[in-house]
N, C-alpha and C positions, 0 to 999 in steps of 0.2 A: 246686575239685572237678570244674567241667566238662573242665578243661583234662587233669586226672588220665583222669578218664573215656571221652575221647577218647582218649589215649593208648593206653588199655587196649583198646580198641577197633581202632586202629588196626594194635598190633602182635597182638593176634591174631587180624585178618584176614589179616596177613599170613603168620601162623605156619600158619594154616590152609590158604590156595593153596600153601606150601612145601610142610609136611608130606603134602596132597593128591597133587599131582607127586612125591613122592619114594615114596609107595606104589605096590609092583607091583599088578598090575591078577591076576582070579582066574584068567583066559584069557589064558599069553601066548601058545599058538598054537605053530605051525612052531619059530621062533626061539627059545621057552622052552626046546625039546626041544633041539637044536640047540646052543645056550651053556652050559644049566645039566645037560648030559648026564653030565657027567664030575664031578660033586660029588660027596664024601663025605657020608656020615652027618651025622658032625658039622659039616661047611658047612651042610647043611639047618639043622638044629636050630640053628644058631647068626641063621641067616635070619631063620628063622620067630620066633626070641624075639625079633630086632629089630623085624622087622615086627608084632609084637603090641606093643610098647613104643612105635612109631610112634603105631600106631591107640588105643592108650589112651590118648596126648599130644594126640592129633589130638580124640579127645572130648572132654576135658579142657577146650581151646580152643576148642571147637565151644560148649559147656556155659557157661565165662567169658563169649564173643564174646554169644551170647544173653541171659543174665543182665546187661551190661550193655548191649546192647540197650533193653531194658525200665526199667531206671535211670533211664535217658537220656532215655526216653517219658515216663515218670514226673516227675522233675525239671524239664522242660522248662517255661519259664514259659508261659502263659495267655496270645495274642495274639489270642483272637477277639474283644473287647472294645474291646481299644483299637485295632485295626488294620481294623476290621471296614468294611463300606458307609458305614454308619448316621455312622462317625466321619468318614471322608472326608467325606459329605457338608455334616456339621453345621460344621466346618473350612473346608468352601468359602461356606458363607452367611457364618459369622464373618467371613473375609477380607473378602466383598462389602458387609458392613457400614460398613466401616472404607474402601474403596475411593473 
């Protein structure tokens, strides 16, 4: 389960820096005018429904990545007990007992 969980996690952080860099920004400036001067209608409108298919994927994985986030908080076993001070040091008398 953990190793599942990690996975899922791992590829949609990854999907999520992808699909992040591969969305245009809302300002491209100078340059936006400039390259995308000469499009048609239907280039726009072909754009813009990828770029809305993007950003609903991009939630999607933003939404996953978070929900198993919290999983993974949840799941996690309980180390303050046995890993704590209180255990080190009762572990180091034991030893000096025996020394």
């Amino acid at each position: 389960m953990e190793y599942v969980l990690m996975a899922i996690l791992l590829l949609s952080a990854i999907f999520i820096i992808v699909a992040v860099i591969f969305q245009k920004s809302a300002d491209e400036g100078l340059s936006g005018t400039i390259a995308g001067g000469n499009e048609t209608f239907y280039g726009k409108e072909k754009a813009a429904h990828g770029e809305k298919k993007l950003f609903k994927l991009t939630l999607i994985a933003c939404i996953v990545f978070a929900v198993a986030v919290l999983v993974a908080y949840v799941i996690q076993p309980d180390y303050t007990y046995s890993f704590g001070a209180d255990y080190w040091k009762s572990l180091t008398e034991f030893r000096a007992l025996f020394s």
